[in-house]
C-alpha positions as CSV (number, residue, x, y, z in Angstrom):
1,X,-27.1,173.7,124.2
2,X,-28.9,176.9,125.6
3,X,-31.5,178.3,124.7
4,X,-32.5,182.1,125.1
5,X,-35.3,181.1,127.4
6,X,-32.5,179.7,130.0
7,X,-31.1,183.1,130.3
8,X,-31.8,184.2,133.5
9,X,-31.9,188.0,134.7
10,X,-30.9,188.2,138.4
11,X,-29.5,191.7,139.2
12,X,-28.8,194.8,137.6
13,X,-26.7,197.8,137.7
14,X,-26.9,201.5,136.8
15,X,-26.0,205.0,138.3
16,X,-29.9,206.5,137.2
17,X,-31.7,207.5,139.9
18,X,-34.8,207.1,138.3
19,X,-33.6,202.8,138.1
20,X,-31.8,202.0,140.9
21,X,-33.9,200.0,143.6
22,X,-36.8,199.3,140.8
23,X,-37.0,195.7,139.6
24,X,-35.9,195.1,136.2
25,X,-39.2,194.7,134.7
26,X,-39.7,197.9,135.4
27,X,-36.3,200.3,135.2
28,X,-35.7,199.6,131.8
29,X,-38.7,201.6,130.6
30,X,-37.3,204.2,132.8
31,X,-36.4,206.8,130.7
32,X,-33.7,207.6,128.5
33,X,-34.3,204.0,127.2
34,X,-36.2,203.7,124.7
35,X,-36.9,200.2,124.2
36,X,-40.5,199.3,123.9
37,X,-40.8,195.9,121.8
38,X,-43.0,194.5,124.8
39,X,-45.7,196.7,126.4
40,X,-45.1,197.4,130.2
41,X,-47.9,195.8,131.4
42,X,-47.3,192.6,129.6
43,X,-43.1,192.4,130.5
44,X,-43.3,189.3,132.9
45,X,-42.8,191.0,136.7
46,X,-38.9,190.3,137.9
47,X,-37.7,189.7,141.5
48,X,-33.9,190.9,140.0
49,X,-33.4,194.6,141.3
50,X,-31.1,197.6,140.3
51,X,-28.3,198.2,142.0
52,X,-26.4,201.4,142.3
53,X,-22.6,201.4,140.2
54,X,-20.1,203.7,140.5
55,X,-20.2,206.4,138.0
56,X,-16.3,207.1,137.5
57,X,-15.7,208.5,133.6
58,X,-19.0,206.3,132.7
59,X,-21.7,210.1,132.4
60,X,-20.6,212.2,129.4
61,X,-21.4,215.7,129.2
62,X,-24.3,215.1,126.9
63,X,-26.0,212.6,128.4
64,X,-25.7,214.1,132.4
65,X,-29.1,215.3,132.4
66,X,-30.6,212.8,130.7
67,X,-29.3,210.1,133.0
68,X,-29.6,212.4,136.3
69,X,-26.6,209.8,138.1
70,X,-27.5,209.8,141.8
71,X,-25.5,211.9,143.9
72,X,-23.8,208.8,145.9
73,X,-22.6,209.0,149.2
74,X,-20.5,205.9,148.6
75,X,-17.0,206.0,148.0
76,X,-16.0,203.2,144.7
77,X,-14.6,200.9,147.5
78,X,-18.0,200.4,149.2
79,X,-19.5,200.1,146.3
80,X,-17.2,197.4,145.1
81,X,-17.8,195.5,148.2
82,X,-21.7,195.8,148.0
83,X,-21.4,194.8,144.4
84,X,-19.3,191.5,145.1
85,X,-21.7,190.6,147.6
86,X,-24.9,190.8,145.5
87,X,-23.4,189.1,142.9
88,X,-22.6,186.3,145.1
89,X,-26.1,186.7,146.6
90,X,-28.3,186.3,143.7
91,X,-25.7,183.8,142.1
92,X,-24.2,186.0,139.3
93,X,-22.7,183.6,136.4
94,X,-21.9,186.3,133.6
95,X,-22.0,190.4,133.9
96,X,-22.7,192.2,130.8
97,X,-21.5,195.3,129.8
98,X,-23.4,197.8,127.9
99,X,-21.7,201.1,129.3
100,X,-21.4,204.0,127.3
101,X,-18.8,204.3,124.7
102,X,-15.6,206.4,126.8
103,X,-16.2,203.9,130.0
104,X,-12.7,203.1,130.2
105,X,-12.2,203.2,134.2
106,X,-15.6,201.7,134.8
107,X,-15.2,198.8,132.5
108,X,-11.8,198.3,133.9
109,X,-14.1,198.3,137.7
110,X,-16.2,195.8,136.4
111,X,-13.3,193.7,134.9
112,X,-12.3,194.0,137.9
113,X,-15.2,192.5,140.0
114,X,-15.6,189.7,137.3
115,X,-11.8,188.5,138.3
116,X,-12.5,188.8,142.0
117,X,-16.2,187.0,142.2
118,X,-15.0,184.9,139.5
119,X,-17.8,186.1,137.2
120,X,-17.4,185.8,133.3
121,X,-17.6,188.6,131.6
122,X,-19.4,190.0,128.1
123,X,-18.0,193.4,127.2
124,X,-19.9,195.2,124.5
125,X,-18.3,198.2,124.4
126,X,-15.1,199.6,122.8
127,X,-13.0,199.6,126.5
128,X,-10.6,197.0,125.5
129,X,-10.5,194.5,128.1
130,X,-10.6,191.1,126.2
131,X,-8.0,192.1,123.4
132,X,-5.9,193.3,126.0
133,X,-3.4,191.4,126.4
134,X,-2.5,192.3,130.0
135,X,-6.2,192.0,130.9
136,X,-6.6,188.7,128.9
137,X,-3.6,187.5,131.0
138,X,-5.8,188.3,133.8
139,X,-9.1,186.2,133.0
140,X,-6.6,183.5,131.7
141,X,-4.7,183.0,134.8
142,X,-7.9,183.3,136.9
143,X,-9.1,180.5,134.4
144,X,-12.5,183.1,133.7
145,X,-14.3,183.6,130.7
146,X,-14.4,186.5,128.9
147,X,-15.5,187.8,125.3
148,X,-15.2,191.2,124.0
149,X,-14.1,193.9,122.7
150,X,-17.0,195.8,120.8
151,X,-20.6,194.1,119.9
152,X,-21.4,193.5,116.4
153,X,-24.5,194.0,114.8
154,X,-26.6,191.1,113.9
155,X,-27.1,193.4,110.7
156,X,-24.9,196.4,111.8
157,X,-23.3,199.0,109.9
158,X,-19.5,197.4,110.6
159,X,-20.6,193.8,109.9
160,X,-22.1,194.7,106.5
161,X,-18.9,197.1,105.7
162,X,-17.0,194.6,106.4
163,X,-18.8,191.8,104.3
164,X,-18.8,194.2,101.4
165,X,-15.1,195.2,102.0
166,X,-14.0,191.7,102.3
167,X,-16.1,190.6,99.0
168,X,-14.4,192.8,96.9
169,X,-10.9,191.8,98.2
170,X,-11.5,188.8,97.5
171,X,-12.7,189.3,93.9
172,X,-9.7,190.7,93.1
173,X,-10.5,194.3,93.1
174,X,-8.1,197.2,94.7
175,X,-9.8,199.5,97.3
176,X,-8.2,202.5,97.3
177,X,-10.8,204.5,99.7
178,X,-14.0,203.8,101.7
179,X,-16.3,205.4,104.7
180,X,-19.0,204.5,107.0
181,X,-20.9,207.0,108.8
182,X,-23.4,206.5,111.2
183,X,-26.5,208.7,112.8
184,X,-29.1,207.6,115.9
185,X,-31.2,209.4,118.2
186,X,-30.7,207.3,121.4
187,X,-28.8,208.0,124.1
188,X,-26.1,206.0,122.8
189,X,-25.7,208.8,120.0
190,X,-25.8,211.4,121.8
191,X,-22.9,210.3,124.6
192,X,-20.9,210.1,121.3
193,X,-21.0,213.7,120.1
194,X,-18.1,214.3,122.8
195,X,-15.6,213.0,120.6
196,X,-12.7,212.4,123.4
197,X,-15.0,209.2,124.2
198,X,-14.4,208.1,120.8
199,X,-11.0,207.0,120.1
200,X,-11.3,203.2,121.5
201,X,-14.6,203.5,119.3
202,X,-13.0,204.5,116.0
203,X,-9.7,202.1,116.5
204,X,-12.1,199.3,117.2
205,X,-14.6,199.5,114.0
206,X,-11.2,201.1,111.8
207,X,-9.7,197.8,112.2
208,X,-12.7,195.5,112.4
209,X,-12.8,196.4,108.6
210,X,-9.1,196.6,107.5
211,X,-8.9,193.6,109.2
212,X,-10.7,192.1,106.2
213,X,-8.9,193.6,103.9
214,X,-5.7,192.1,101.6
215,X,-3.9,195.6,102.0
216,X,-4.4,198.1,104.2
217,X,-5.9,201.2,103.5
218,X,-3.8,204.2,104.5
219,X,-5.5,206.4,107.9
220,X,-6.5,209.1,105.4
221,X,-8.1,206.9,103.0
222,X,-10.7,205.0,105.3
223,X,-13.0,206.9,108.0
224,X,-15.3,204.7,110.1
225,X,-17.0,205.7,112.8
226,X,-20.4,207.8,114.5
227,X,-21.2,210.8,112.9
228,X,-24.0,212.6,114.0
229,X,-27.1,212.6,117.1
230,X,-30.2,213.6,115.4
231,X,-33.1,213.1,118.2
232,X,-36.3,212.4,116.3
233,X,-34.6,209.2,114.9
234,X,-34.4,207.5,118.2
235,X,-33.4,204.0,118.2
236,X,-33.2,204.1,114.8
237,X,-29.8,204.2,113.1
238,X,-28.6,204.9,110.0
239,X,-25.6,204.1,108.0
240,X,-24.4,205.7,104.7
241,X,-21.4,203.2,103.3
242,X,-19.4,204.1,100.3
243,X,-16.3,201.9,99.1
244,X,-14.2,203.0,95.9
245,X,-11.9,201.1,93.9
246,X,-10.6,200.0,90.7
247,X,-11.0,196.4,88.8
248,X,-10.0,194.9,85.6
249,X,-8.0,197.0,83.4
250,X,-7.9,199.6,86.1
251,X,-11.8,200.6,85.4
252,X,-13.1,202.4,88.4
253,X,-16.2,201.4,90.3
254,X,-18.0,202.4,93.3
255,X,-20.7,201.1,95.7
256,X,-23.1,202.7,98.5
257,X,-25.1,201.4,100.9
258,X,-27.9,202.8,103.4
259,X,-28.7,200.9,105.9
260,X,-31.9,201.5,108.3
261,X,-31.8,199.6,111.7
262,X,-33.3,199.4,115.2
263,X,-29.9,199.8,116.9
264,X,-31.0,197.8,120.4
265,X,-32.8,195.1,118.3
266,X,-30.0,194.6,116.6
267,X,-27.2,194.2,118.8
268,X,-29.6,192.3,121.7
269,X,-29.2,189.6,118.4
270,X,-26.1,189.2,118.9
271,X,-25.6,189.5,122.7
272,X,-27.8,186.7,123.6
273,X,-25.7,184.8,121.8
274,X,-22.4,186.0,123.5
275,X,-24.2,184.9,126.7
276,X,-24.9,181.7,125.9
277,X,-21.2,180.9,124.7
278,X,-20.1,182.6,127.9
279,X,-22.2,179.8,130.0
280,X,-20.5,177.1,127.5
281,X,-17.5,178.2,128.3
282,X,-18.0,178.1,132.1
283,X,-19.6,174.4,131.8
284,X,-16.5,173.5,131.1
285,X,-13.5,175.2,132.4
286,X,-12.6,177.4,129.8
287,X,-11.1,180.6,130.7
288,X,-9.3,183.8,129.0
289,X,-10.7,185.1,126.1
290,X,-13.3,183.3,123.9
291,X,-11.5,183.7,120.7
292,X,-14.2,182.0,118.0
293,X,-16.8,183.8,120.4
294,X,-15.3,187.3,120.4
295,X,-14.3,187.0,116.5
296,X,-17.6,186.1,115.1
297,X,-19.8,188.4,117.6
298,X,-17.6,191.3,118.6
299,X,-16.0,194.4,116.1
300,X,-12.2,194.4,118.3
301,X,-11.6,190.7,119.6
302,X,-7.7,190.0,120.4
303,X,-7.8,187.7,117.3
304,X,-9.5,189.2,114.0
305,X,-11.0,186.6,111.8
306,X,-13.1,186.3,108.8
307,X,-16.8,185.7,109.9
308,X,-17.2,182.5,107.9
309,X,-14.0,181.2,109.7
310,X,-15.4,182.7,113.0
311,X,-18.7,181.4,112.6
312,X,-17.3,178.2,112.2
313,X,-15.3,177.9,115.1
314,X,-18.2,178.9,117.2
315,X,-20.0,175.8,115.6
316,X,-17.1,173.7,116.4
317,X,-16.8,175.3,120.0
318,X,-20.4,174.6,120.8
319,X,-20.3,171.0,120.0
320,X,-17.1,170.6,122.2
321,X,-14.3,169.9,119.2
C-alpha cells in the first residue's frame, strides 16, 4: 500500500493574489490560512507552484477581502486550457478539492478538468459531484476515479453525531429530536455566515445522520448544520450536540456533547487517506465513484453506509477482494 510519505505535491491552485506564483511551501502560510503545525522555516522548500483558478461563485461576500481574488484578465476558457496543460506538465494524478462551501460552478469546472485530463478526483466539499448521479455517469464512463461528496472528520462533529445517533437506534431507543451546531473562526466559518452557500451543506450533514437512523426524523425535528463565525477561535471548532428520546417504558432521556477540535487537523486525517484510495483505485482501473471510499470518509457519498460496514469495505478494497 501507500504511505502518506508517497504523496506527492506537484501544483496548486487558488484565486489569492497573495499565493498565486509562490511555491507551495510558502503560499500556504499566506494569509487567511491559518495553519501553522510546522514552522515556516522548517516546511521542506517545494518546486510545486500556485496557479491561478477561476473564481466563478467560489468568493463569498464575507470572505472577498480576506482572500483579495486577483483581478484576472483571463476569461474561464483560457484558464481551463492553462490548467489542463499544467496538470499534464507536472504529471497530475489526483486534484483535491477544498473550495469553499457554495462552490457549485467551480467544483463542476474542476469536475470538469478531472474528466478531460483524466485526473481522479477528491471532492471535499458539499458540491455534489460524486453522488450525482449524472456526474458519477461521467467519471464512470470515462472509467476515472472519483470520491466525494463532503469530508468527514477524523473526529468531527457529523461523524460523532452520527456514532451517537446510530448507537441509540440500535439499542432500541426512539429519537424523537436532535441538533448539532457548530462555531469556528477560520475562513471556512466565516464564508458560511452567507447562508445561500449553505443548502448543499445542510442536505449533506442532515442526511449523513438520518442516514443512520431506523426512522427518520421529521425536517423540524433534526437541525444540523454551521451556526455561527466567532474570530478569536480560529481553527478551532466547536460543536454543541444534543439528541432526545425516550427508552423502556417510554422514560425519557437525553444526551449532549461538546466537542473541541482543530478543524484542518482534523479533516487533513481523513483526506490523506481519500488520496491514497484515489491512487489504488487508479493502479488498477477502477473508475466512477469509490463507494467503500466515499462512505467511510465522506458526510454525502451516492451510497450511505454504516461506518463499520464502510470501514470494512475500504479494508477489503485495499487488499484487492
Amino acid at each position: 500500500g501507500y504511505t502518506i510519505h508517497d504523496v506527492d505535491f506537484v501544483c496548486g491552485f487558488d484565486v489569492g493574489e497573495n499565493k498565486i506564483g509562490k511555491p507551495i511551501n510558502e503560499a500556504i502560510y499566506e494569509y487567511p490560512n491559518m495553519v501553522d503545525w510546522i514552522p515556516k522555516d522548517s516546511m521542506p522548500k517545494s518546486d510545486a507552484k500556485v496557479y491561478e483558478s477561476p473564481a466563478l461563485d467560489g468568493v463569498g461576500l464575507w470572505v472577498e477581502n480576506r482572500i483579495k481574488p486577483i483581478k484576472s484578465n483571463k476569461t474561464n476558457e483560457q484558464l481551463a486550457e492553462e490548467i489542463k496543460k499544467t496538470i499534464k506538465e507536472t504529471g497530475t494524478e489526483i486534484i483535491v478539492s477544498y473550495l469553499p462551501v457554495g462552490s457549485d460552478k467551480v467544483t463542476e469546472f474542476w469536475a470538469q478538468i478531472c474528466l478531460d485530463t483524466n485526473t481522479a478526483f477528491v471532492n471535499c466539499i458539499p458540491s455534489f459531484i460524486a453522488s450525482d448521479e449524472t456526474w458519477a455517469k461521467k467519471f464512470q464512463e470515462k472509467n476515472i476515479p472519483v470520491i466525494g461528496d463532503d469530508i468527514k472528520g477524523q473526529v468531527g462533529a457529523t461523524i460523532v453525531h452520527r456514532t451517537l445517533a446510530k448507537l441509540c437506534s440500535d439499542r432500541g431507543t426512539k429519537i424523537e429530536k436532535t441538533y448539532q451546531i457548530n462555531v469556528g473562526g477560520n475562513t471556512d466559518f466565516l464564508n458560511m455566515k452567507e447562508q445561500d452557500r449553505l443548502v448543499s451543506k445542510k442536505i449533506s450533514k442532515t442526511e449523513s445522520v438520518q442516514s443512520q437512523l431506523s426512522t427518520r426524523l421529521d425536517d423540524d425535528q433534526i437541525y444540523v448544520g454551521p451556526s455561527d463565525f466567532i474570530p478569536f477561535l480560529g481553527n478551532t471548532k466547536l460543536m454543541f450536540m444534543r439528541i432526545e428520546g425516550r427508552q423502556w417504558a417510554n422514560i425519557p432521556y437525553n444526551m449532549e456533547v461538546r466537542l473541541e477540535v482543530d478543524d484542518k487537523a482534523n479533516s487533513a486525517g481523513i483526506v490523506i487517506d481519500a488520496i491514497r484510495l484515489a491512487k489504488i483505485a487508479l493502479d488498477r482501473g477502477v473508475g466512477g465513484p469509490i463507494k467503500p471510499a466515499s462512505a467511510y470518509l465522506m458526510k454525502h457519498p451516492i451510497e450511505q453506509m454504516a461506518d463499520v460496514k464502510a470501514k470494512a469495505d475500504c479494508e477489503s478494497f485495499v487488499a484487492g477482494k
